[in-house]
KEBA-120516 format. One record per residue: x, y, z of N, C-alpha, C in turn. Coordinates in steps of 0.05 Angstrom, whole numbers, padded with zeros to 5 digits. Layout:
! residues N
REC,X,Y,Z,X,Y,Z,X,Y,Z
...
! end
This chain:
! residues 82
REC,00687,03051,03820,00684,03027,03805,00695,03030,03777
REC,00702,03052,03764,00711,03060,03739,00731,03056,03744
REC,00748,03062,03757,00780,03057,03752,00791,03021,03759
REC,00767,03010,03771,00769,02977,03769,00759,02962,03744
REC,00750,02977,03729,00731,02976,03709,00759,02980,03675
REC,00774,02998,03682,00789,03011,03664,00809,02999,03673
REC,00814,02984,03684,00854,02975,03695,00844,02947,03698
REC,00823,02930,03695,00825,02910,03701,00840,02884,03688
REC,00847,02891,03671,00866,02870,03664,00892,02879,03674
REC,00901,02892,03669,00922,02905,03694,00919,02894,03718
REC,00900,02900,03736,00899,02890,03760,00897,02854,03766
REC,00882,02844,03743,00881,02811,03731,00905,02809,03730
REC,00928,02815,03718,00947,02805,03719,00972,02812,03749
REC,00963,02828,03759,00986,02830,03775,00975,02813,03793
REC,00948,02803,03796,00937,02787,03823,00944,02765,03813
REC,00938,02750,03778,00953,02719,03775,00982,02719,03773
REC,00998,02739,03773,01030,02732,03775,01032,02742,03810
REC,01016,02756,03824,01015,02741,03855,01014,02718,03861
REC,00991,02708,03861,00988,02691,03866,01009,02670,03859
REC,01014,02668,03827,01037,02652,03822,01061,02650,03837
REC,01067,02672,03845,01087,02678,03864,01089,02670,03888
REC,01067,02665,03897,01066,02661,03926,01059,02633,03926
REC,01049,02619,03906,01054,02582,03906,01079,02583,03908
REC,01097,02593,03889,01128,02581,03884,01144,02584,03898
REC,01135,02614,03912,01167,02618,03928,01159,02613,03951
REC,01137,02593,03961,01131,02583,03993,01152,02567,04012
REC,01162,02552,03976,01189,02539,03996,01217,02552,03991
REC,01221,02571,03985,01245,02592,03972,01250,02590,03942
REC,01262,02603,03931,01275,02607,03910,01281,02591,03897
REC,01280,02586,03875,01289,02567,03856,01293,02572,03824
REC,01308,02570,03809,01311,02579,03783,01285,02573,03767
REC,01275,02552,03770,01253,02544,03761,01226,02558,03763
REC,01225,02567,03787,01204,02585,03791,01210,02602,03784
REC,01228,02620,03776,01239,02646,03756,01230,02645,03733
REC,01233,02619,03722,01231,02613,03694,01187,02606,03695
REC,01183,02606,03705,01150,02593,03707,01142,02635,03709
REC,01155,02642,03731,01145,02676,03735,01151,02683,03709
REC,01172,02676,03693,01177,02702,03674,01159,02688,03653
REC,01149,02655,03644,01126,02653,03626,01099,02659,03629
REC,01093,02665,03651,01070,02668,03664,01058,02695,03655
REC,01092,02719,03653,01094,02740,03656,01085,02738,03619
REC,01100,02733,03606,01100,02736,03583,01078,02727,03557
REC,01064,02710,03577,01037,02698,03567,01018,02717,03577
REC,01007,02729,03594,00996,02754,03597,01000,02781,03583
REC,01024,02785,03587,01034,02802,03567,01018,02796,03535
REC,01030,02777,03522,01025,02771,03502,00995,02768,03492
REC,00978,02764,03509,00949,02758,03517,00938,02787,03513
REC,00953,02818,03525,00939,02838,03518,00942,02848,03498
REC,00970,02837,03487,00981,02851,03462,00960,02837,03444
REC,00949,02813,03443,00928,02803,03423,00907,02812,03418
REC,00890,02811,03443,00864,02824,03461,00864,02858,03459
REC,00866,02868,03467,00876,02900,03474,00851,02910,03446
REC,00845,02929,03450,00822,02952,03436,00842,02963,03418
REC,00840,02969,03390,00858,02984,03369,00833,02993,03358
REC,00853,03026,03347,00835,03041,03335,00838,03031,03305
REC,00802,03043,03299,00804,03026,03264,00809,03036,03244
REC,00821,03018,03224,00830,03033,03202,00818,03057,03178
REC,00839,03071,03182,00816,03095,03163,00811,03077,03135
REC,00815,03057,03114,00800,03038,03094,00783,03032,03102
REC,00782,03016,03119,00756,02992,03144,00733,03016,03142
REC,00738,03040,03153,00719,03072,03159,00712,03072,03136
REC,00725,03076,03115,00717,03094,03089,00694,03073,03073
REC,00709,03048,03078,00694,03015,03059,00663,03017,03075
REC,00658,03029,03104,00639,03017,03114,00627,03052,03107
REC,00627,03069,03114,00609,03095,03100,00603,03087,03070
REC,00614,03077,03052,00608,03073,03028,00583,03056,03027
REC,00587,03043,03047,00565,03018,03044,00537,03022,03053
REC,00536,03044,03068,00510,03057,03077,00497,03077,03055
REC,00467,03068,03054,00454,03087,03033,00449,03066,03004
REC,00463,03042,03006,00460,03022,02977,00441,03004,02976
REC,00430,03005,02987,00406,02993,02997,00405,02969,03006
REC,00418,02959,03016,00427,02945,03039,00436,02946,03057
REC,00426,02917,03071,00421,02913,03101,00451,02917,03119
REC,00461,02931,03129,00487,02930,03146,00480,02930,03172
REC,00491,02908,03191,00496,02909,03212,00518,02925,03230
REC,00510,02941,03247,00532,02951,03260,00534,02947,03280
REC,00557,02937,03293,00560,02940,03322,00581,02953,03336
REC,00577,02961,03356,00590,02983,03370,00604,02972,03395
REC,00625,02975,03400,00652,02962,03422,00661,02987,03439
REC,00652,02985,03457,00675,03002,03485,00709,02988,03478
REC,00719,03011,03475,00748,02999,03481,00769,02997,03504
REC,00745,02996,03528,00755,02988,03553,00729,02977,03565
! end
C-alpha cells in the first residue's frame, strides 16, 4: 500500500491521460485528439510542478527557530512530503 501511497499522483495521472486516450482514439486518430492528449498532458504536468512537496528554506528555518523561546504563541504544523 506504500508504494500506491508514494506514486499516486503518478499513477493519477497515467490512469486520467488513459482514460483520455481511450475516449478519443475510439474512433481513430485525429490531430485534434493529439492536441487535447498533449494539454491534458501538460496540465498535469504543470499541476505537480505547482503542488509537489519542496524542501524549506534555510531563512523560513532560521526566522522560525528565532521565534521560539519569545514568549509567544507559535503554531506549528507538520507536512509529510508524500
Amino acid at each position: 500500500m506504500g508504494i500506491i501511497n508514494h506514486y499516486s499522483m503518478m499513477l493519477s495521472a497515467i490512469f486520467i491521460i488513459g482514460l483520455t486516450a481511450f475516449f478519443l482514439l475510439r474512433d481513430g486518430y485525429q490531430p485534434k485528439d493529439g492536441v487535447i492528449l498533449l494539454v491534458v498532458a501538460v496540465a498535469l504536468l504543470g499541476g505537480w510542478l505547482i503542488l509537489r512537496p519542496r524542501q524549506a528554506s534555510a531563512e523560513g528555518r532560521a526566522q522560525l527557530q528565532s521565534e521560539f523561546g519569545q514568549g509567544r504563541a507559535v503554531l506549528l504544523e507538520m507536512q509529510s512530503p508524500f
